[in-house]
C-alpha positions in Angstrom: 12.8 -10.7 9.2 14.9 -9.0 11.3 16.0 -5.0 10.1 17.2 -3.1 12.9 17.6 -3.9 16.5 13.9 -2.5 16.9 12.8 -2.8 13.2 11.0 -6.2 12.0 9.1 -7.4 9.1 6.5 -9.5 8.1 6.5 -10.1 4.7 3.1 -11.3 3.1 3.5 -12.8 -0.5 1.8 -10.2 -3.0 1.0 -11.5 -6.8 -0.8 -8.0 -7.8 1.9 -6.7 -10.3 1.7 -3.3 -9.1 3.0 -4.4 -6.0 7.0 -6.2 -6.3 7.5 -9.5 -4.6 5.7 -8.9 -1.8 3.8 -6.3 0.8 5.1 -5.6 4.3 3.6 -5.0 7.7 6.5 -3.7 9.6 6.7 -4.1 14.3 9.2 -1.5 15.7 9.8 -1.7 19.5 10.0 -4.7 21.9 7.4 -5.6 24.5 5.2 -3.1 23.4 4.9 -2.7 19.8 4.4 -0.1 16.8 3.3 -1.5 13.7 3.5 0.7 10.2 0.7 -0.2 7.8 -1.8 -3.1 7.9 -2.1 -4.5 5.0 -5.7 -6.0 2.6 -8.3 -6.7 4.0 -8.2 -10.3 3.6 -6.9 -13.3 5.6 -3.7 -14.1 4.0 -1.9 -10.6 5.8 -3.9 -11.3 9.2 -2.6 -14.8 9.3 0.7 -13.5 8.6 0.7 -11.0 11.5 -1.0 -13.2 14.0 1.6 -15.9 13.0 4.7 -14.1 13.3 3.4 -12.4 16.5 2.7 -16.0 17.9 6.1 -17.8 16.6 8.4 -15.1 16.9 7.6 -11.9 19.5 6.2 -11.7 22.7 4.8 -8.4 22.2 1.5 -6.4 22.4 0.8 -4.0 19.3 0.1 -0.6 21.0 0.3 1.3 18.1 -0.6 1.4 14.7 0.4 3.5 11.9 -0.7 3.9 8.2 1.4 5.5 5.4 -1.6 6.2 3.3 -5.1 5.6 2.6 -5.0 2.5 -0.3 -6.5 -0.4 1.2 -3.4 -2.7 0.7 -2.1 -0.6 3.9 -5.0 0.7 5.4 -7.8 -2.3 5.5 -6.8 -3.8 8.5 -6.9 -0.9 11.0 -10.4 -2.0 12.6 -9.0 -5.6 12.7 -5.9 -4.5 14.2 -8.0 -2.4 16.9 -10.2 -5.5 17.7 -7.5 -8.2 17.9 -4.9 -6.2 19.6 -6.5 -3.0 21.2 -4.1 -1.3 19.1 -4.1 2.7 19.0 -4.7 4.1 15.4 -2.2 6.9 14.4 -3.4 8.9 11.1 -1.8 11.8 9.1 -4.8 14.5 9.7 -4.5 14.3 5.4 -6.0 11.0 5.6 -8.8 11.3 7.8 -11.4 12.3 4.7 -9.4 9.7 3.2 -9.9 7.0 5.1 -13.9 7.0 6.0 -14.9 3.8 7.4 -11.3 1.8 7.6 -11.2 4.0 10.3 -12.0 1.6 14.3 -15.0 3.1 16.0 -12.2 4.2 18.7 -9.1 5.0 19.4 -7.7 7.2 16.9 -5.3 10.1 17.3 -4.6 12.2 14.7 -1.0 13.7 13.9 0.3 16.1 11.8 3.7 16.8 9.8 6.8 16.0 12.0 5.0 14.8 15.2 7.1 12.5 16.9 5.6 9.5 18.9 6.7 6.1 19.9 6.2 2.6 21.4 8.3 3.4 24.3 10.7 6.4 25.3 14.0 5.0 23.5 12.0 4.3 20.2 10.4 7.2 18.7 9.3 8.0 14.9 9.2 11.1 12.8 6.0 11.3 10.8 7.2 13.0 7.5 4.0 14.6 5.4 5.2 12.8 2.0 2.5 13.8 -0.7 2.9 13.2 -4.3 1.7 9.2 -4.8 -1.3 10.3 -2.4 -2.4 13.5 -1.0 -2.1 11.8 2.7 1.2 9.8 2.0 3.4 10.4 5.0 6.6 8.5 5.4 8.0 7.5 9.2 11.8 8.1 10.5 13.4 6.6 13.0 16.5 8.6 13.6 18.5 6.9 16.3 18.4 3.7 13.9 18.6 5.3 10.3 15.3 4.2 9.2 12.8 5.3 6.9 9.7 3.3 6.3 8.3 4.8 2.9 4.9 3.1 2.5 4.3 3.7 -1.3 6.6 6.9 -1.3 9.1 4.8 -2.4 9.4 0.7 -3.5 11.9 -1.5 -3.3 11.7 -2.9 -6.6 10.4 -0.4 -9.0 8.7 3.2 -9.3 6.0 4.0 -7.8 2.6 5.7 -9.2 2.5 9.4 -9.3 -0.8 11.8 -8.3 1.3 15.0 -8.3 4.5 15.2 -9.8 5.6 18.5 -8.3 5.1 17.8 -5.0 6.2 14.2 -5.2 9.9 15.8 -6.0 9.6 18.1 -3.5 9.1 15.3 -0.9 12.3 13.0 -2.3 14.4 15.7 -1.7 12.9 16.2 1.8 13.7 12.8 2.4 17.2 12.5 1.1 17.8 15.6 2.9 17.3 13.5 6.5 20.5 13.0 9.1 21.2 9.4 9.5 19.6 8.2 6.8 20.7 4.5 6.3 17.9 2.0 5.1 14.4 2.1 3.4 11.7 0.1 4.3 9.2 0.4 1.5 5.6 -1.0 1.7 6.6 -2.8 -1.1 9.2 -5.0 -2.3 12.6 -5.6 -0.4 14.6 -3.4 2.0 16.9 -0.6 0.2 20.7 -0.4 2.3 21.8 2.5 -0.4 18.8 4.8 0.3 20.9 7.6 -1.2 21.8 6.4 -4.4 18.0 4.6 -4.3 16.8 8.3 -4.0 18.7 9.8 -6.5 18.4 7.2 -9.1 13.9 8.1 -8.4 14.9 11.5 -9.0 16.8 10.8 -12.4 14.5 8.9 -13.5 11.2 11.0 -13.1 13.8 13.8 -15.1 14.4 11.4 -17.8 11.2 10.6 -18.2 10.1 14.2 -18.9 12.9 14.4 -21.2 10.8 11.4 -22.9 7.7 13.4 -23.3 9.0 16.7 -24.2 11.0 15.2 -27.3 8.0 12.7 -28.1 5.8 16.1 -28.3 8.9 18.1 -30.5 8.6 15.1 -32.8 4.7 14.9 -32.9 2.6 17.5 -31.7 -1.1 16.9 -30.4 -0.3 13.2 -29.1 -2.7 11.7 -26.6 -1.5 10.2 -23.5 -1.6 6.8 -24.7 0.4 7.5 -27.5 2.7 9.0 -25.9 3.3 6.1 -23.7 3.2 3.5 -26.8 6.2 5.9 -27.9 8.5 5.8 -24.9 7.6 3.0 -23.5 8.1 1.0 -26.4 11.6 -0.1 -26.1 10.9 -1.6 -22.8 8.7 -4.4 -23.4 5.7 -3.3 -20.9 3.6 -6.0 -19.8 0.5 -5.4 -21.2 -1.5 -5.2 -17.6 0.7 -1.9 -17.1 -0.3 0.2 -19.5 -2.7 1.3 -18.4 -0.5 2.7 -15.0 2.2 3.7 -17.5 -0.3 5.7 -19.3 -1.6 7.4 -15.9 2.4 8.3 -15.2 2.4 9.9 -18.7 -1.0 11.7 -17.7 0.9 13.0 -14.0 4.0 14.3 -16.2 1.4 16.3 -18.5 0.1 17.8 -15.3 3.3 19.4 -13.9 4.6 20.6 -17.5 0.9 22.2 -17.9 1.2 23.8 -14.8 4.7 24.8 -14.9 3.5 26.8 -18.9 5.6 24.1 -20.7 2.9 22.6 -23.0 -0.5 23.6 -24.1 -3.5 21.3 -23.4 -6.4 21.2 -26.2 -9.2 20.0 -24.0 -11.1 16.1 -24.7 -14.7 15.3 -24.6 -15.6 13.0 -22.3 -18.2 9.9 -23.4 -21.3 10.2 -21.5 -23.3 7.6 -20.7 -27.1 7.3 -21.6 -29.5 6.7 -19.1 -30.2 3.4 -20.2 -26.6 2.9 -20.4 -26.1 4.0 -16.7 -29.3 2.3 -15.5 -27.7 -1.0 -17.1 -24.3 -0.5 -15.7 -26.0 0.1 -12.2 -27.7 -3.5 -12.2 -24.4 -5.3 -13.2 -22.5 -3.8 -10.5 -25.5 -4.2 -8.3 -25.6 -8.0 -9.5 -21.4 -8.2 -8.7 -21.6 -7.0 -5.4 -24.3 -9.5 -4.8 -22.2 -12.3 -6.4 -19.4 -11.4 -3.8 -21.2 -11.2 -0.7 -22.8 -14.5 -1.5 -19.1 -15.9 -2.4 -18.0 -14.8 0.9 -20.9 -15.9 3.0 -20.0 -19.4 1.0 -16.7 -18.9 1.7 -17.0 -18.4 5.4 -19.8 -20.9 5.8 -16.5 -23.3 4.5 -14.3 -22.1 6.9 -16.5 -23.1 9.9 -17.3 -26.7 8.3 -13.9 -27.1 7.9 -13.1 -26.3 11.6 -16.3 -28.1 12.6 -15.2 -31.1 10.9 -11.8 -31.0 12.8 -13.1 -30.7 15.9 -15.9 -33.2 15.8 -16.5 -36.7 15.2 -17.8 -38.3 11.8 -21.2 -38.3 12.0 -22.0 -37.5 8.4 -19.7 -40.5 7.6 -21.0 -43.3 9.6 -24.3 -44.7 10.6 -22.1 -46.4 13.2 -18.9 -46.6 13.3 -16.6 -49.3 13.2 -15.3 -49.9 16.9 -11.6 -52.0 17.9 -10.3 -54.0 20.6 -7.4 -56.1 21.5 -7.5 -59.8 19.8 
């Protein structure tokens, strides 16, 4: 899909509901290319890539970016590094992050507002972003008016919050940029009225602390859960996010805490047994083990498949039937 003049996008088919419609590996430049995020770590986003690169560019990736450490845009870096000889670019925030998604070589680290490119007349803005991660950094291409917001921002729907404070803080960073004329989230599709898109986040957030403060005037001593059941319960919530509604209740509780607004009265956490911990040890021990044997399995397919295609049928036929003209 074309964006910009030097903006594309490949748009991989996501079914996770945390992530709308669809997740996005985006290729700024021509010739030599930039590419902003890399998607999961499995074969539906490299065949993607690899696929759009073969039908529609004539490119080389030189560069690759990351908006943040969570492996829907992060899994692919070593892949991308191997395939394409790509150049890693990381916020210095997400190095601890990151560990071994990290290629062997070939990584330069950045920091807050370095400015880089895939050529001289294409350059980006790395924008330090924190607030849905501590390493979420957001990338501006002036000359064209775009933003690509990784998780910062979605095109379909909030996002998830780690710190509510700073992750205000970094909207209005972002609204404040010259030029500003479309989004390009890691998520969902393009925003054209980034603006509006950004203000309409901000309202939001403010009306959902609004929310909690009255649910706590009303009923004092509510646990996070309840207080979600509570505002949440005019908006029919799928049942699968609850539990991410719950941990947005949980990130509004933070900032009012810290800001003196509400008083906490501390939990107990369960603790485990020994026995309870040994057991849940050996089934995740026995998991693991059921996954790498899937994907050995899974593998071992792929090759018989390809095998089969490229050879005769000599698990079909002792001998096989031969033809000539009559």
């Amino acid at each position: 899909m074309q964006v910009t003049r030097s903006v594309r996008a490949v748009q991989v088919p996501d079914t996770n509901p945390m992530h709308p419609q669809y997740t996005t590996i985006y290729l700024v430049g021509r010739g030599q290319t930039l590419t902003i995020d890399s998607g999961e770590d499995v074969d539906r986003y490299r065949w993607m890539l690899r696929g759009y690169l073969a039908a529609v560019e004539h490119a080389e990736i030189g560069i690759s970016c990351v908006t943040h450490h969570h492996a829907d845009h992060s899994a692919n870096l070593r892949w991308l590094r191997d395939e394409f000889g790509a150049d890693v670019r990381v916020l210095e925030q997400g190095i601890p992050l990151l560990r071994d998604r990290l290629p062997e070589s070939g990584v330069q680290v950045i920091a807050d507002g370095a400015v880089f490119g895939p050529s001289d007349d294409v350059r980006l803005q790395a924008i330090h972003t924190p607030g849905h991660s501590a390493d979420s950094v957001c990338y501006y291409l002036e000359e064209e008016g775009v933003l690509f917001t990784g998780d910062t921002i979605l095109g379909a729907s909030s996002t998830t919050i780690n710190d509510l404070g700073a992750y205000l803080t970094s909207l209005a960073q972002l609204r404040d940029l010259p030029n500003l004329r479309i989004m390009c989230p890691g998520h969902g599709p393009v925003i054209e009225d980034p603006i509006a898109y950004i203000d309409a986040y901000i309202s939001g957030r403010h009306a959902r602390e609004r929310q909690i403060l009255d649910a706590l005037a009303a009923q004092p001593e509510m646990t996070t859960w309840e207080i979600m059941e509570l505002i949440y319960a005019d908006l029919n919530l799928v049942p699968r996010l609850q539990r991410a509604a719950d941990r947005q209740v949980a990130t509004h509780l933070r900032k009012l805490e810290k800001e003196g607004r509400i008083k906490v009265y501390p939990g107990r956490p369960r603790e485990k047994t020994a026995e309870e911990l040994a057991r849940d040890e050996e089934e995740e021990h026995e998991r693991l083990e059921v996954i790498r044997r899937a994907d050995e399995y899974r593998e071992q397919a792929r090759r018989r498949a390809l095998f089969q295609q490229e050879n005769p049928w000599q698990e079909e036929w002792e001998v096989p039937p031969r033809y000539a003209l009559i």
